[in-house]
Structure formats: C-alpha cells, structure tokens
C-alpha positions as CSV (number, residue, x, y, z in Angstrom):
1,X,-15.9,-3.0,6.6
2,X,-14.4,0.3,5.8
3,X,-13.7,1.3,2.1
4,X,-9.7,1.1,1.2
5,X,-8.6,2.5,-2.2
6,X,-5.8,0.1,-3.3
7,X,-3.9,0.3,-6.8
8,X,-2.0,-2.6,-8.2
9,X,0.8,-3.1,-10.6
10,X,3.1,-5.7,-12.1
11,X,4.3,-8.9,-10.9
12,X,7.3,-10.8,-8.8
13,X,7.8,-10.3,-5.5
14,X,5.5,-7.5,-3.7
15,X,6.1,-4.1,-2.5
16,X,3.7,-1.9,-0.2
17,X,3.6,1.7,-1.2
18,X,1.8,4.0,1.3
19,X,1.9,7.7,1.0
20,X,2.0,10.5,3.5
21,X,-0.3,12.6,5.7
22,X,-2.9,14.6,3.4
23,X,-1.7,12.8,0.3
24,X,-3.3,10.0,-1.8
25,X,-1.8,6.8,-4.4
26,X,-1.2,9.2,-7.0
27,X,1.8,10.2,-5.8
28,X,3.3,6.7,-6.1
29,X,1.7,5.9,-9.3
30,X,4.6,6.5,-11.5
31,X,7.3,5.4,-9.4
32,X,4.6,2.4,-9.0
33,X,4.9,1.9,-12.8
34,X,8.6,1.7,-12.7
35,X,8.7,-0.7,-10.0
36,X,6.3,-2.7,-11.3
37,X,8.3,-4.0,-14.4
38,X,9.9,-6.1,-11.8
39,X,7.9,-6.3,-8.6
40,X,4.4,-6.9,-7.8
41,X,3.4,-3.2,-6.5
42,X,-0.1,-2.0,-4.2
43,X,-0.4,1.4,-3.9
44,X,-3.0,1.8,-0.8
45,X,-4.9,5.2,0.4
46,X,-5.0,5.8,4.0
47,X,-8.2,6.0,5.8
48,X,-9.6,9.5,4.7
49,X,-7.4,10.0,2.6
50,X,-7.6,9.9,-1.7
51,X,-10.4,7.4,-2.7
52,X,-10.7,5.6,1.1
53,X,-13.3,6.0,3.9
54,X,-12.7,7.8,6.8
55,X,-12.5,5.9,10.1
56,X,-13.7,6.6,13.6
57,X,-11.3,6.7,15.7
58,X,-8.5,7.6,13.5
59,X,-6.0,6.1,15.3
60,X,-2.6,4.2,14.9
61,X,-4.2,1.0,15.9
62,X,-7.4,1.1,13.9
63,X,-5.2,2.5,10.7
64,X,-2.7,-0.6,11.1
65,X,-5.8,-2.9,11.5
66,X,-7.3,-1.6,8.0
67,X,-3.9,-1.7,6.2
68,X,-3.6,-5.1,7.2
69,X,-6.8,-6.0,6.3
70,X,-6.2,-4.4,2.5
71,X,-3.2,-6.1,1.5
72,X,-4.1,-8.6,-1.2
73,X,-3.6,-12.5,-0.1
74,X,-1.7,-12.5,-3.6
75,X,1.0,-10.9,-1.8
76,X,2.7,-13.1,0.4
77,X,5.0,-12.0,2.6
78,X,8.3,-14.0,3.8
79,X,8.0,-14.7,7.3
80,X,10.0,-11.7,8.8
81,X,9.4,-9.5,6.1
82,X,11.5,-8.3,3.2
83,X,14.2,-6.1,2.2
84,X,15.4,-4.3,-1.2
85,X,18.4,-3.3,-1.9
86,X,18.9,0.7,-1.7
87,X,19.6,1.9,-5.1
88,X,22.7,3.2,-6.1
C-alpha cells in the first residue's frame, strides 16, 4: 500500500481538501483550521507530492484509486455527495 499524508481537523460533517499540482497540505492548513471549528476537515497529499509516496504509473486512475483509499471511514459521505453553501 502506498504511503498518503493525510491531516485532520475538527468535527461535524466532513470536508475533503486536496491541493494543487507541485503543492502539499500546508497550503490548506489554515483555512483547514478555520473550517474545522465547524466541520470535520482531511487535508490529503497527492501521490509525490508533500509527505506522500510517489506512484507508478501516475495516472488519473491510480491517483483516484489512492484518494479513495485515504479517506478516513470516520467520514461518511451522504449517498450522492455533499454540498456547502458558497460564502458570501
């Protein structure tokens, strides 16, 4: 099994955070914080990126596949997802 970073913070109903090519969780981290005074927030590095292993292939598939994997079983879902309001 590959090596995932994956920060968490807070409780309530959970929120994926998932940064951006070449980047790592510490560029959520604070707006993790803030979130997580009402929300149950995981932070998660993609493969070969931050703290996480890299994967062979790196492809969409395989990435999915590990993200999936990551996400705590604390964190259920609703069945067709979520939403959250857009902020004013």
């Amino acid at each position: 099994m590959t090596k995932i970073h994956l920060e968490t913070f807070g409780k309530g109903k959970p929120i994926v955070l998932v940064h951006g090519w070449a980047m790592h969780t510490g560029i959520w981290r604070e707006f993790a914080k803030l979130l997580a005074q009402n929300y149950r927030v995981a932070c998660i590095d993609l493969p070969g990126h931050g703290r996480s292993e890299k994967i062979d292939p790196f492809t969409l598939e395989r990435i999915s596949d590990e993200l999936v994997n990551i996400i705590p079983p604390s964190l259920p879902f609703p069945k067709g997802g979520m939403s959250m309001p857009l902020a004013k």
